[in-house]
C-alpha positions as a Markdown table, in Angstrom:
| # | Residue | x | y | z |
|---|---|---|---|---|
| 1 | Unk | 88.5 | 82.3 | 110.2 |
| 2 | Unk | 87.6 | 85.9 | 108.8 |
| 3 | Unk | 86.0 | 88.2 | 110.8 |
| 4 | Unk | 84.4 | 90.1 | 107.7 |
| 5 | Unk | 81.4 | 88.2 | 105.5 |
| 6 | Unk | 83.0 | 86.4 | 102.3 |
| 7 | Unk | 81.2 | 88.3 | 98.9 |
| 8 | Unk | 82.1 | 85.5 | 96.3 |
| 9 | Unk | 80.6 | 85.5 | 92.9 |
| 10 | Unk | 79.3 | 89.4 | 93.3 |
| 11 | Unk | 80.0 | 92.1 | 90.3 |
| 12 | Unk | 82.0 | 95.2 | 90.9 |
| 13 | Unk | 82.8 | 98.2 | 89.3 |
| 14 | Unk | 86.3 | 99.7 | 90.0 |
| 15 | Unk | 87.3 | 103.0 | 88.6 |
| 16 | Unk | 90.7 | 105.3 | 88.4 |
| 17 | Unk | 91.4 | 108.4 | 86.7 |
| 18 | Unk | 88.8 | 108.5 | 84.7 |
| 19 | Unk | 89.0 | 104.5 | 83.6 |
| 20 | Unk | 86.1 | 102.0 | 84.5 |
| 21 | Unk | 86.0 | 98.7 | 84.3 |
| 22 | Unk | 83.8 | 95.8 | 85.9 |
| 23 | Unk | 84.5 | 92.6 | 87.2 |
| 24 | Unk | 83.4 | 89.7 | 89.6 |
| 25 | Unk | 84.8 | 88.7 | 93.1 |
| 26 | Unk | 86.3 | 84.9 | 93.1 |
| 27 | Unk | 85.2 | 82.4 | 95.8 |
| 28 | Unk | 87.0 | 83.9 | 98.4 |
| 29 | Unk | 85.6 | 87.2 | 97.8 |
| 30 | Unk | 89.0 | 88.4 | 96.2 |
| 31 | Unk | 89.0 | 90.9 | 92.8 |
| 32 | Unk | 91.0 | 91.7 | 90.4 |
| 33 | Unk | 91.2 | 94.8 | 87.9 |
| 34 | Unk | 93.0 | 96.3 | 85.4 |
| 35 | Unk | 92.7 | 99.8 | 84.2 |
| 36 | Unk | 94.2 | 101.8 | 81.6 |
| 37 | Unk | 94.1 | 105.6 | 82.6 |
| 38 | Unk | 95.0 | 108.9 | 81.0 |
| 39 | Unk | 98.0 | 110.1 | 82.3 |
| 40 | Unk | 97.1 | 113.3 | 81.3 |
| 41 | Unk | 94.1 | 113.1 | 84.3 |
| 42 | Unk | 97.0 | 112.3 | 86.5 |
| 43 | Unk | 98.8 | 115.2 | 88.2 |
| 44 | Unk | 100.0 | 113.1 | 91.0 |
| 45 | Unk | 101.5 | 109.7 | 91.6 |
| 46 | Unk | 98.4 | 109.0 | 94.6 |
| 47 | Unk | 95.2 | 108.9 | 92.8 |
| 48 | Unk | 91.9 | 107.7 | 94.3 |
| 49 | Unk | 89.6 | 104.9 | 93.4 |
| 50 | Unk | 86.3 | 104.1 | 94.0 |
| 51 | Unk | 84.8 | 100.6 | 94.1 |
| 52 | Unk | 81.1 | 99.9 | 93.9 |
| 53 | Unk | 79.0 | 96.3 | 94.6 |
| 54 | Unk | 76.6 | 96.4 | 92.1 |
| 55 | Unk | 73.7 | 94.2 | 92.2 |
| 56 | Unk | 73.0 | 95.1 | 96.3 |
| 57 | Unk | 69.2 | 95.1 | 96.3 |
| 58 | Unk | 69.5 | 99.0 | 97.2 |
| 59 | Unk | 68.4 | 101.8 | 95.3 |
| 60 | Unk | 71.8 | 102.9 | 95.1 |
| 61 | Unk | 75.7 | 101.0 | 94.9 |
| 62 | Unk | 77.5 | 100.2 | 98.1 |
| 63 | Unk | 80.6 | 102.3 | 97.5 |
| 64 | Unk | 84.2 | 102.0 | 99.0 |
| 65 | Unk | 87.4 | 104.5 | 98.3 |
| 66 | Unk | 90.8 | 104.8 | 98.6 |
| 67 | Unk | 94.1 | 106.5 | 97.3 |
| 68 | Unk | 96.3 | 104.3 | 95.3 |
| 69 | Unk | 100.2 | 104.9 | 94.3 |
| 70 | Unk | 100.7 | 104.6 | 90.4 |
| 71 | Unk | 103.6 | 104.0 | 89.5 |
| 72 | Unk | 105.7 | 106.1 | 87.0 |
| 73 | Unk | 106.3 | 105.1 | 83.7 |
| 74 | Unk | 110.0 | 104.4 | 84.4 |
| 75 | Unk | 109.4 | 101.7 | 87.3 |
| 76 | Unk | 110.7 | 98.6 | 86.9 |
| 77 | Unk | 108.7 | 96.9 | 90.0 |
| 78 | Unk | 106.0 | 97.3 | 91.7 |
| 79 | Unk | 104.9 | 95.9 | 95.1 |
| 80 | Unk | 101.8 | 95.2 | 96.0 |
| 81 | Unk | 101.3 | 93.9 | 99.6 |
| 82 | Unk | 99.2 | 94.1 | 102.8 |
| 83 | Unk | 100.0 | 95.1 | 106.1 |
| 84 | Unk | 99.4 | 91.8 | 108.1 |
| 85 | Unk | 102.9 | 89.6 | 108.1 |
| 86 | Unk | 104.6 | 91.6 | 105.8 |
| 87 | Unk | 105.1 | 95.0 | 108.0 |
| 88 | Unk | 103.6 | 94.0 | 111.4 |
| 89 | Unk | 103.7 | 90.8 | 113.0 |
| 90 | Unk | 100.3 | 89.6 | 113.4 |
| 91 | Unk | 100.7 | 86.0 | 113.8 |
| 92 | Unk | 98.2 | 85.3 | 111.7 |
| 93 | Unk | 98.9 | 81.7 | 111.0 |
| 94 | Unk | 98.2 | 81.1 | 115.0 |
| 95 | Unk | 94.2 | 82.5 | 115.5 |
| 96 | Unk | 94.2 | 82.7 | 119.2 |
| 97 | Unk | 97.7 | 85.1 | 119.1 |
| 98 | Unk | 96.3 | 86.8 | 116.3 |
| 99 | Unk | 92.8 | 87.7 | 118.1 |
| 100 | Unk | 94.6 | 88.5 | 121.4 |
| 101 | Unk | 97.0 | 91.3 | 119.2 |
| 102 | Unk | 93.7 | 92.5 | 117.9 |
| 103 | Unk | 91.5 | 92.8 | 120.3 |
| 104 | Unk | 94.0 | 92.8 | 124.1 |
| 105 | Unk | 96.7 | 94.9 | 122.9 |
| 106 | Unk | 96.8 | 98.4 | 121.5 |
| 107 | Unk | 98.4 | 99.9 | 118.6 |
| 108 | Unk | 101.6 | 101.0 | 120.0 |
| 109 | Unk | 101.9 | 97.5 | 120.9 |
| 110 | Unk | 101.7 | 96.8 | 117.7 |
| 111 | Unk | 105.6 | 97.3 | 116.0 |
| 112 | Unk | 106.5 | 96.7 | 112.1 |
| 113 | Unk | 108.8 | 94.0 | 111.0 |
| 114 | Unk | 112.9 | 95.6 | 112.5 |
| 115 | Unk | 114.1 | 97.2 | 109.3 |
| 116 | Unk | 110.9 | 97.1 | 106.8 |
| 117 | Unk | 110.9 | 100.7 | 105.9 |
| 118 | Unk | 114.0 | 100.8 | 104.8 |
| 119 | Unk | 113.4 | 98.0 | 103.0 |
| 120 | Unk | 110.5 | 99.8 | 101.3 |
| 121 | Unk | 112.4 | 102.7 | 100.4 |
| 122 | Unk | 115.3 | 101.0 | 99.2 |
| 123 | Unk | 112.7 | 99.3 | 96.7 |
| 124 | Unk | 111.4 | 102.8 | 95.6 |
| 125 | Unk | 114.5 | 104.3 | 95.2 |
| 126 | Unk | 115.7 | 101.1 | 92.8 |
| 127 | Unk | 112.4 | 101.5 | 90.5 |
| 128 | Unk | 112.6 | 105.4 | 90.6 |
């Protein structure tokens, strides 16, 4: 069940630092992109992106942004993960528990996995 419409099959246009690429969503709506950016444009590991669904009918793009992490050029690993399941319990394999988290309980009700920031951090400091 998603609570947001699917987009399958529509063309995007991610960009990063000064690097633009296009590329299509799969049938679930998913994307993938790969950019190659100028380190010189980058004077800080958080960088912001901007994605645009082309092709909307409207004069102009529907836009989205966002600040990203780069990694440096001495990490070893990099994670890439959501929030739901892998830092707060969401249940989202059982709907009804998941729904009643959303919608019943508030967000300090809401607690990360015991441990996961250090986890994180441990991770940093191994690839830094």
């Amino acid at each position: 069940m998603a609570l947001t419409p699917r987009l399958p099959g529509c063309r995007l246009r991610v960009s990063c630092a000064g690097a633009v690429t296009d590329t299509e969503s799969d049938s679930l709506g998913h994307f993938e992109a790969t950019l190659t950016v100028d380190a010189d444009l980058m004077d800080s590991p958080w960088q912001s992106y901007q994605v645009e669904l082309l092709e909307t009918g409207q004069a102009e793009p529907e836009r989205a942004e966002g600040q990203i992490l780069t990694p440096g050029p001495d990490a070893r690993r990099i994670i890439v993960s959501d929030i739901d399941d892998t830092i707060i319990y969401t249940g989202m394999a059982n709907k009804l528990k998941m729904l009643w988290r959303l919608f019943a309980q508030s967000a300090e009700q809401r607690v990360p996995f015991p441990h996961i920031d250090a986890s994180y951090l441990t991770e940093r400091d191994r690839s830094q």
